[in-house]
N, C-alpha and C positions, 0 to 999 in steps of 0.2 A: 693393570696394577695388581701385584700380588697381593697375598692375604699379611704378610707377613711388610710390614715397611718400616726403611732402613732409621734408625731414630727412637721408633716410636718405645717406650715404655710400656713392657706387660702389663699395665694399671687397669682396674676396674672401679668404676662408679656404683657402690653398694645401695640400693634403696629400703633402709630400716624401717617399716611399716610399725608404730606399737599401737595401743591401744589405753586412752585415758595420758598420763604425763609423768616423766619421770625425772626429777632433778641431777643435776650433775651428768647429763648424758655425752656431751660435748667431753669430757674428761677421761669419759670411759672408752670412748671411741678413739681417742688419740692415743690411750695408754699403752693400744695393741699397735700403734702404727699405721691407722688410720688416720688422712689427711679430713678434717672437717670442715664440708662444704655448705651448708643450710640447713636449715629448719621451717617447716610451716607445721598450721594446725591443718587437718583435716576434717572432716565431720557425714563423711560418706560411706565411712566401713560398715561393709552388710553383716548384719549379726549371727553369729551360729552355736555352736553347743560352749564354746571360752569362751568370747566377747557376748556380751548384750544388755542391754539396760534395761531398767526395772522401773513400775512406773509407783505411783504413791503407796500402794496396796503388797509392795513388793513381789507383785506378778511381773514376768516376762510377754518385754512386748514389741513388736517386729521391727522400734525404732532403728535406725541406722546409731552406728556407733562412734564417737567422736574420741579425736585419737591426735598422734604428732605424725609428720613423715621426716625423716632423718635424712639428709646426704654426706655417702662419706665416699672417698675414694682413698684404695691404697693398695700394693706390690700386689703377688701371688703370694708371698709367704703372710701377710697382714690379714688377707680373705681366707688362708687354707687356716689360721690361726680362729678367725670368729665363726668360720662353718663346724669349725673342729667343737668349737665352747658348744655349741649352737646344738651340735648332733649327740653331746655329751649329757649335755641340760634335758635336751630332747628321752634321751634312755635311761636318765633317771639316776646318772652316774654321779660324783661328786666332780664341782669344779674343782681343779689345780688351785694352791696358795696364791691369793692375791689378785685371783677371778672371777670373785664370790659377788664382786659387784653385779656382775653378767648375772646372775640369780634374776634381779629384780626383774634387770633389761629385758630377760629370757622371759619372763613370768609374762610381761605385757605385750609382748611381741606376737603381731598377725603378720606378718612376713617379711620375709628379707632375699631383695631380687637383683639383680644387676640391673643401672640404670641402660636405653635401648633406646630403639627407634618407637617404642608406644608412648615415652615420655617425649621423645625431643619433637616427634613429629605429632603424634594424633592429639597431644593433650594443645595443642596449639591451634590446631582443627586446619594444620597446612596439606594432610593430604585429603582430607575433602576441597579446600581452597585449589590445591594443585589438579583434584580432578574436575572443577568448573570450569579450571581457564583453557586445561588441555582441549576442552573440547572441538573451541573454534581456533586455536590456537596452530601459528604454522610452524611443522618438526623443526625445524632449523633458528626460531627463535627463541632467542635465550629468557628463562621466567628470571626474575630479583626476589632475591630473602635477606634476611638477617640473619647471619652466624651468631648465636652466641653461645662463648664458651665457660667451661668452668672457670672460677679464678683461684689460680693455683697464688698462695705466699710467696713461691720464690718466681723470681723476676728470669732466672733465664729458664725454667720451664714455662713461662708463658713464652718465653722466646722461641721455645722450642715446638710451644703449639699453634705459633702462627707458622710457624714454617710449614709444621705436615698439615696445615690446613689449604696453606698454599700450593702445596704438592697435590696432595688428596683433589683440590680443585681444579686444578690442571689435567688431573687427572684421568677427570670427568668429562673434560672437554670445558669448565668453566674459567671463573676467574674474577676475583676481587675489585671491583668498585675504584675502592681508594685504601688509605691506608688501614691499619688494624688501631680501634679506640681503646684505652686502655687507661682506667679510673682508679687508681688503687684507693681512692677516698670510700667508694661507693662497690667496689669489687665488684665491677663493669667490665669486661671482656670480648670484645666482638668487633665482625667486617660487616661492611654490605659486598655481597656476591650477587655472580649472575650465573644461572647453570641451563644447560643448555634443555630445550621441553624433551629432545630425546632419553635421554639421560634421566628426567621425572616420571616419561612415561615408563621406562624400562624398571624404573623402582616402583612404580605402581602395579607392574603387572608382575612384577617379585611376589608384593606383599600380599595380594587378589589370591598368589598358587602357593602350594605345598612346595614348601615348607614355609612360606610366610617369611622368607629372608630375604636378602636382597647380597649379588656382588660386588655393588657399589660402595666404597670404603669409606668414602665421604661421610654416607648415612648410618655411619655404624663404629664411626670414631671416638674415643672414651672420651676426648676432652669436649666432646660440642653437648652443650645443655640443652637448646632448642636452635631448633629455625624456627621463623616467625616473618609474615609481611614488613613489606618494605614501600616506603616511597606512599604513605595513607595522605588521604588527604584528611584536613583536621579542621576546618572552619566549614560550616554552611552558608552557601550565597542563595538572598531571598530573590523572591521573582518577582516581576512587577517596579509598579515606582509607586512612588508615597504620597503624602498629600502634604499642600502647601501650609506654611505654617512660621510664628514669628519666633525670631532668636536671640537670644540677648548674646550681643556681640560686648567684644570689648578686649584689654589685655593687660598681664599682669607681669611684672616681675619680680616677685620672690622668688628664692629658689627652689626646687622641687623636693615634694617629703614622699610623692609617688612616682611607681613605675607601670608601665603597660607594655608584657611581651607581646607580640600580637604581629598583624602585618602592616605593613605601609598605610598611615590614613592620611585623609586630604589637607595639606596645614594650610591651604589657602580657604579652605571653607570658612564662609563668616561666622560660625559657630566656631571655630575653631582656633583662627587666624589669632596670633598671638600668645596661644596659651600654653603651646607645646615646644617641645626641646626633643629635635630628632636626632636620632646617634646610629648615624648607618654607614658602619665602615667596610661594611662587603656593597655601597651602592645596588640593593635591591629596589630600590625607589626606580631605577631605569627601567626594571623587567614588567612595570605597571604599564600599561594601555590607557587611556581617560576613560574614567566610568568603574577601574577594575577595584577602587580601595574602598570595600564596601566594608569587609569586617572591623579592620583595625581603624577605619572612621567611625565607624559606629560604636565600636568599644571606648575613643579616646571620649565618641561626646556623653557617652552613660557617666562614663568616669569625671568628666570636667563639668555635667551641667544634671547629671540624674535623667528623671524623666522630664520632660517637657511638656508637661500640664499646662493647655492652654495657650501653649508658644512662650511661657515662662519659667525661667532658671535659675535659681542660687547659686551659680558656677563658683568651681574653689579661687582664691584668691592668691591660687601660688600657681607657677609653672611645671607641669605635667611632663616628666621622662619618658619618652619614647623607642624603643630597642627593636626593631623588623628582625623578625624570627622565622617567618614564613615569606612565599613569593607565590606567583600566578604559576599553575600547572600550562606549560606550554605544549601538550602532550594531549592534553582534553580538550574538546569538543567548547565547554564553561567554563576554562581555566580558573578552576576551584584553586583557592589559596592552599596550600601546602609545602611541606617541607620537601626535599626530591629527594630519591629512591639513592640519592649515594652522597647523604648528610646524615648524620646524625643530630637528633631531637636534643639530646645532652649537652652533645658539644655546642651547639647554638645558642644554648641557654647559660653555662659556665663562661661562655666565655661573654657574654650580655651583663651578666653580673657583675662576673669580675672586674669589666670594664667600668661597672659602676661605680664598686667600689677602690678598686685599685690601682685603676689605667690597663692600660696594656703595651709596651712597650714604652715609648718616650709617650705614651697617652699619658697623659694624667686621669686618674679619677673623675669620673665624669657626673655622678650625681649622689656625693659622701652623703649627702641626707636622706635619702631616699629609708622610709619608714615598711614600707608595704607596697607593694608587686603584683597587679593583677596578671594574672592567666586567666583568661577564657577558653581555652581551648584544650581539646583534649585527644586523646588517641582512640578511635573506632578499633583500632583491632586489637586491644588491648584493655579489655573489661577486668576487672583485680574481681581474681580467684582468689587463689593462695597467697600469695609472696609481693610484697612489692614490686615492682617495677623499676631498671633503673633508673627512668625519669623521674618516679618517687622518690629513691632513694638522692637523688640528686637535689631535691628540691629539699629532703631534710637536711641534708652538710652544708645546703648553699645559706639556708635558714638561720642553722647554729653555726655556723662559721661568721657570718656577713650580721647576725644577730639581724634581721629582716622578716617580715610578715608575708608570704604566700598569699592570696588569695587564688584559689583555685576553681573553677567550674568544677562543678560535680557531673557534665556531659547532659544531652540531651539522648532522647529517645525517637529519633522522628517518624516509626515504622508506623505503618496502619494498627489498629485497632479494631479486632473479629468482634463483635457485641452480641453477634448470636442471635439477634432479634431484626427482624425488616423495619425499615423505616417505620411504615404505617403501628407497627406493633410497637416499635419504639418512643414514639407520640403521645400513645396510650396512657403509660406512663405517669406520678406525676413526679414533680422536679427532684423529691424527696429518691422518690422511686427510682429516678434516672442516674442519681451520685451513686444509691445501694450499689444496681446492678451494674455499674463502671467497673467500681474498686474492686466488685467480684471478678471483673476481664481483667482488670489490672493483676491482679492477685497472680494467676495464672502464667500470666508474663514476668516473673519475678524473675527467673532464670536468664533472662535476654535482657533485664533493665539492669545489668549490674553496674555501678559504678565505673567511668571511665578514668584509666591514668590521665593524670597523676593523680587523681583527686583524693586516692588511700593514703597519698603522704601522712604521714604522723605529724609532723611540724607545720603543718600549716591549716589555715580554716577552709574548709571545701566550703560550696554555696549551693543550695538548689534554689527551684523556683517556684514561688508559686504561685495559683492560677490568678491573677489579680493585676489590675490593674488601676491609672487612672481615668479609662476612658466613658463617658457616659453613656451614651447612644451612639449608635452603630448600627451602617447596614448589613443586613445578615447576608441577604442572597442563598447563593447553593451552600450554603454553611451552617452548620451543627456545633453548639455548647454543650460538649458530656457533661459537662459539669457546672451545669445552669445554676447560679447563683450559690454556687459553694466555694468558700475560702477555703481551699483546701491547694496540697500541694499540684503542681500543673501534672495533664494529664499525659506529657511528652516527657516528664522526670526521670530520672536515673535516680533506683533507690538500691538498698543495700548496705552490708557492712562492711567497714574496713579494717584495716588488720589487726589480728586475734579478737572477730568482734565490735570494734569499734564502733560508735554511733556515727553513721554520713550521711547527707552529708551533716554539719553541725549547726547550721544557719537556714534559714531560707529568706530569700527576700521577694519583692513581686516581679515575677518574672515576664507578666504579661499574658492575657487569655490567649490559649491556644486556640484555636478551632478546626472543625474538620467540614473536607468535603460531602456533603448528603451523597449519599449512593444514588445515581441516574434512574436503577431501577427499583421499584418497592422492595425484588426479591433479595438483594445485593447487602449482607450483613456488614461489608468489612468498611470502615470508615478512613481516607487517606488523607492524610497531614496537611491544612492548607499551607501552603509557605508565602501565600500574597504580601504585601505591603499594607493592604487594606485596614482600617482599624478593625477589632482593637488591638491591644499592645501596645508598646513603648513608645512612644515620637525622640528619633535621636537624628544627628546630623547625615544624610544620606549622601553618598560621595556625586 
């Protein structure tokens, strides 16, 4: 593939770096003939002799700097235009009439870079992900990502960038999934592909050598914003089985004020039987095994009955909407619930809704009342940094459009916890002492516990958990309570903010004591997530 292809537009993707916030930027960008493409805040600019913050005493102090990041793309004459403002401001020259804006822009600007392969791939962490799998991985099979592209205003330059995306993939030796999703609600842009490991590896050992570039034209095309994983799996299946316990049965017909996206649950379960309204027009109920509808059972019976305190429930007195979002991985070992590597998450859920409220073809409308919409689940590889998320962003238009309530998970955390301390030392302790020195491990992990998509939406309530439950007594066994006798949030949470800041999540309800397994050896600091069935925690209907 030459360097040069036949189509493509000489556009570049500018990255505006400033420093603090400047109103009206979006206007000042367009005026020169830049296309404007996003915004987020930042808050990682390292400080130097222009930027740095000052702290109460108006001393300088080595905080990091918090700032916007700007995207804009436009021609060669739009870039030679703002390098030109740019080198002018820079030597101290006077701007041209009607440029005077750029003053400001110029004043607070820490750089401005062409968007690249460090933004589309490393900030996404897919060329370490891509150097995991290459390891055990055989040359001739093809890895799965997600394209996604910028979204351009006009509709046949999008046309135009799925074509060279197509090409450029072919290119490669790969090739597109299914078709190209395309949001204009939510300025969504993207394929699922497959490229071939040769082809990854040959870009990995580009990017290892001097010059740090790569031939491959795929990874260095102006319209692709990121790759990102494909095909996650998004629900945890517990291990074990539960304990026996009574249910208050029964059935209702009102019509439904809730919904539950989720996967297939059991409607024959006696906890269940009667209460639900299934709407599965793709038949993923077939792709179930007996025994496989763990999550979206257990989700429908939190929803219809709470917890089961004592084998007792106030179940709602209306009928429960039901929408299968996800199916069994047929491909793993556990066939974890998941969406498959050539759907998309959006599209699944658009059209769940829509169907709710509007029909879908000669469908009619399938539950107009429906009030509030749980999600439980969420995306693993897809913790909110900067910028929404399209499934975020989808979950606010679907919000303000359908005027509907989100309930969303705010994600779990299920990774081990280093405590730093042996068992026996741990012991020591007393309970007071053992919350301290937790939150302090927690603390530490803050970078890894960030909130998972969608739970940043803006429109809707995120939920965390907290450590709490209704169970009394329980056997412990080889098991540990970090968090002995503290109402506090669980110590499996997903914490952090959402965007520009946001408080998340904004709720917590009790999510059920986590516990962990004791370490085998006194010496062995690191404590692993129990996932039994065991008490304590929740008692819900198990499939």
């Amino acid at each position: 593939m030459s360097s040069s292809v036949a189509g493509f537009e000489p556009e570049t993707v500018l990255v505006i770096e400033i420093a603090g916030s400047i109103d009206e930027f979006r206007q000042a960008t367009e005026a020169i003939g830049l296309e404007w493409l996003g915004e987020w805040d930042v808050d990682d600019i390292p400080p130097d002799d222009d930027f740095f913050e000052r702290n109460t005493k108006g001393e300088r102090t080595a905080k990091n700097v918090k700032g916007r990041m700007f995207l804009s793309l436009g021609n060669d004459a739009g870039m030679r235009e703002l390098l030109s403002l740019w080198n002018a401001w820079a030597n101290n020259q006077t701007l041209p009439f009607g440029k005077t804006k750029w003053r400001d822009v110029f004043n607070q600007t820490v750089e401005i870079r062409r968007w690249g392969i460090e933004e589309a791939l490393r900030e996404t962490g897919m060329l370490d992900r891509w150097r995991d799998l290459l390891d055990p991985v055989n040359p001739s099979e093809p890895i799965r990502c997600q394209i996604e592209m910028f979204y351009r205003k006009s509709e046949d330059k999008r046309a135009q960038t799925e074509r060279n995306i197509a090409a450029l993939l072919e290119a490669a030796g790969g090739r597109a999934l299914g078709g190209f999703i395309d949001m204009p609600e939510i300025g969504f842009h993207a394929v699922k592909a497959e490229i071939p490991a040769d082809s990854i590896r040959q870009l990995l050992v580009d990017l290892d050598s001097e010059p740090h570039d790569t031939d491959i034209q795929l990874f260095k095309f102006h319209g692709v914003m990121y790759f990102r994983p494909t095909g996650q799996s998004l629900a945890l299946t517990e291990e074990g089985t539960g304990v026996e316990t009574d249910i208050s049965e029964g059935e209702v017909n009102l019509p439904p004020v809730v919904a539950i996206l989720d996967g297939v649950p059991n409607l024959q379960h006696r906890a269940l039987k009667g209460r639900l309204v299934l709407d599965d027009p793709d038949n993923l109920s077939s792709k179930y095994s007996p025994g496989e509808r763990k999550h979206g059972t257990s989700m429908a019976s939190l929803v219809v009955h709470g917890e089961m305190l004592d084998g007792h429930s106030d179940p709602l007195q209306r009928l429960v909407y039901v929408s299968p979002i996800m199916e069994p991985d047929a491909q793993s070992i556990d066939r974890r619930e998941h969406v498959p590597a050539e759907v998309f998450f959006e599209d699944r859920i658009a059209r769940a809704v829509k169907r709710m409220f509007q029909g879908e073809g000669t469908v009619p409308a399938q539950a107009p009342d429906v009030c509030v919409i749980n999600l439980s689940i969420g995306d693993p590889e897809r913790p909110f940094i900067h910028t929404p998320s399209p499934w975020a962003r989808l979950l606010d238009w679907l919000s303000w459009k359908y005027r509907v309530l989100f309930c969303v998970s705010a994600g779990n955390h299920p990774d081990a916890i280093d405590i730093g301390l042996s068992h026996s030392q741990y012991q020591l302790l007393s309970d007071r002492q053992k919350v301290e020195h937790l939150l302090k491990c927690i603390q530490t992990q803050l970078s890894s516990r960030r909130i998972l998509s969608p739970a940043e939406a803006i429109n809707v309530i995120s939920v965390g958990a907290t450590h709490s439950d209704g169970v009394d007594a329980y056997y412990q066994g080889q098991r540990t309570d970090l968090l002995p006798y503290a109402r506090l949030f669980s110590p499996a949470a997903r914490l952090g903010h959402g965007f520009r800041r946001a408080v998340k999540p904004e709720v917590l309800f009790p999510g059920g004591r986590q516990l962990y397994r004791t370490p085998v050896s006194d010496a062995h600091t690191v404590y692993q997530t129990d996932r039994g069935l065991l008490p304590p925690g929740h008692k819900v209907a198990p499939d």
